[in-house]
N, C-alpha and C positions, 0 to 999 in steps of 0.2 A: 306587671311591674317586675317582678321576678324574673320572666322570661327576657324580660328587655334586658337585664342586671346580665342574667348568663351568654345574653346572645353578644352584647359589648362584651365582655369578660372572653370570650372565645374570639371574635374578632381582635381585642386586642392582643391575646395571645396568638392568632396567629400572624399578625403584622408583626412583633416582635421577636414571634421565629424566623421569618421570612428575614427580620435585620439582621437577627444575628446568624444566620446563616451567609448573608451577604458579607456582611462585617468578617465572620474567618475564611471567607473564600477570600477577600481581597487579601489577611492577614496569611494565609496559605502562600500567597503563588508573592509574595514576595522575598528579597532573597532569602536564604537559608540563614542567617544568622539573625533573622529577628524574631521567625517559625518555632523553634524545635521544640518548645513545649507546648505547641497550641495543642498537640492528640487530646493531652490530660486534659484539657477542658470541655470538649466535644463529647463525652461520655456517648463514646458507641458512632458517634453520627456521622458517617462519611463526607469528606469536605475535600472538593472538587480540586485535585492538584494539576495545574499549568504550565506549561515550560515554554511553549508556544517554540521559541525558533533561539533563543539562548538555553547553554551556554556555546551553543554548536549549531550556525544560523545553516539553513541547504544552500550550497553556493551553486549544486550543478541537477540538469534534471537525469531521471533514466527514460530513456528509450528502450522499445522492444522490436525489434527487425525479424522479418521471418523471412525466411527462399525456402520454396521445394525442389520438387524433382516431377516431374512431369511424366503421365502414365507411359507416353507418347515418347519422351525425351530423356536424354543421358545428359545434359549440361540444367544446372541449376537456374532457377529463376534469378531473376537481380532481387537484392533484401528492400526492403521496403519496410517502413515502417507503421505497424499497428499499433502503434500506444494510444489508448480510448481519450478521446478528446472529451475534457468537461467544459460543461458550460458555465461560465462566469458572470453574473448578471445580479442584480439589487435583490433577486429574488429566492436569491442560491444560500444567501445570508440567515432566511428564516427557515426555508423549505426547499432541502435539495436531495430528497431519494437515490437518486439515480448517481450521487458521488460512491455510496459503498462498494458497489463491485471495482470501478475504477482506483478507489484508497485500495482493497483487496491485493488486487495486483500492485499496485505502487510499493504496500510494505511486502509483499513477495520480494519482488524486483529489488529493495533496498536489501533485505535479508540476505539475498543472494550475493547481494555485493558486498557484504559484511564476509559471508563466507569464502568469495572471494581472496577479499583483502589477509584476510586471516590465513590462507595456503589450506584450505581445507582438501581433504582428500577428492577427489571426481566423483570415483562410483559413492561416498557418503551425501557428497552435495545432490548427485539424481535421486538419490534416494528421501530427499526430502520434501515436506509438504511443499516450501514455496516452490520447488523445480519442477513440484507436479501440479502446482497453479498457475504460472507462467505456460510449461506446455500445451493446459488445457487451451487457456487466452490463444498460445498461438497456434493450435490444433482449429480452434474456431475459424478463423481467418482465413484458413488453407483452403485452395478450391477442393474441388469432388474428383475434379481429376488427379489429386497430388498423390504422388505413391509414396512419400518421403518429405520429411519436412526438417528442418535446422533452423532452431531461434539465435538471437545474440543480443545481449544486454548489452547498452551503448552509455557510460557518462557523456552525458554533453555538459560542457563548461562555458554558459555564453558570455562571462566576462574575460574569459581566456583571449592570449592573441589564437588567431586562427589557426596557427601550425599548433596548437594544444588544447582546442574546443574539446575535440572528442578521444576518449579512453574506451576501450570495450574491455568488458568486465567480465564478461561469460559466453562461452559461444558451447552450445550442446553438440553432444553425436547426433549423426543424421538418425532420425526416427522414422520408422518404417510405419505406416499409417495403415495401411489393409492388410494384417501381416494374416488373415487367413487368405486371402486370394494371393497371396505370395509366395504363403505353403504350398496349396494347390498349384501354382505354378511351376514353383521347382518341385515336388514330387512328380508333374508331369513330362 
């Protein structure tokens, strides 16, 4: 009898955690002037904030283009484009792993465009994490035979007319890929 009492008693406690944890998440992610005092009532408990695609919806995607330079050759490959395609499907909804490296580079790629936009210094922008996660991405991509490789962040604007789809936002120094068999070489 007892044990029934505390096991309902704990069940209902936690279906009524479980609401009112639903209840401040909907009361969270609506706008800002209906929120600003919920922290105080939350005593301690984190409550999932949302902004989803307002107040600044994404109107354009980035792309990631790479060309080398060829062990064999002095003129550059044509840029192509390596941006990791995800897959989109009813199942991506519950269970989709394989999004985080691809988000990874995405907010790289967005970073960069922020630094970008903002006239940041060159040699501070290489020097940063996203410029040295975008590299990696595009150091992957490069054949075995590349001696040299050059990425470029591309805005694409597909509501744009066409004479304005695309902006490129960052185009790196040519990067030297085997820079000890290069040494070797010119010291030879």
């Amino acid at each position: 009898m007892l044990g029934e009492r505390i096991r309902g008693t704990a069940g209902a406690f936690a279906v009524g955690a479980i609401a009112a944890h639903l209840v401040s998440t909907v009361l969270q992610n609506t706008p800002d002037s209906y929120n600003q005092d919920l922290r105080k009532f939350t005593g301690g408990w984190p409550i999932p904030g949302w902004r989803f695609f307002a107040p600044n919806p994404g109107v354009q995607n980035v792309h990631l283009l790479v060309r080398e330079v060829k062990s064999d050759e002095t003129e550059p490959t044509p840029w192509r484009d390596v941006t990791p395609q995800v897959a989109h499907g009813w199942k991506q909804v519950v269970w989709n792993p394989a999004s985080r490296g691809p988000k990874a580079l995405f907010d790289a790629m967005q970073q960069l465009s922020v630094m970008s936009s903002n006239h940041a210094e060159f040699n501070w922008v290489t020097q940063s994490s996203p410029y040295r996660l975008v590299f990696s991405a595009s150091r992957a991509s490069a054949g075995d035979d590349a001696r040299a490789l050059q990425f470029l962040l591309m805005n694409v604007f597909p509501s744009a007319p066409p004479e304005q789809r695309m902006k490129p936002i960052l185009t790196s120094e040519w990067i030297p890929l085997h820079p000890a068999v290069d040494s070797e070489a010119a010291a030879a």
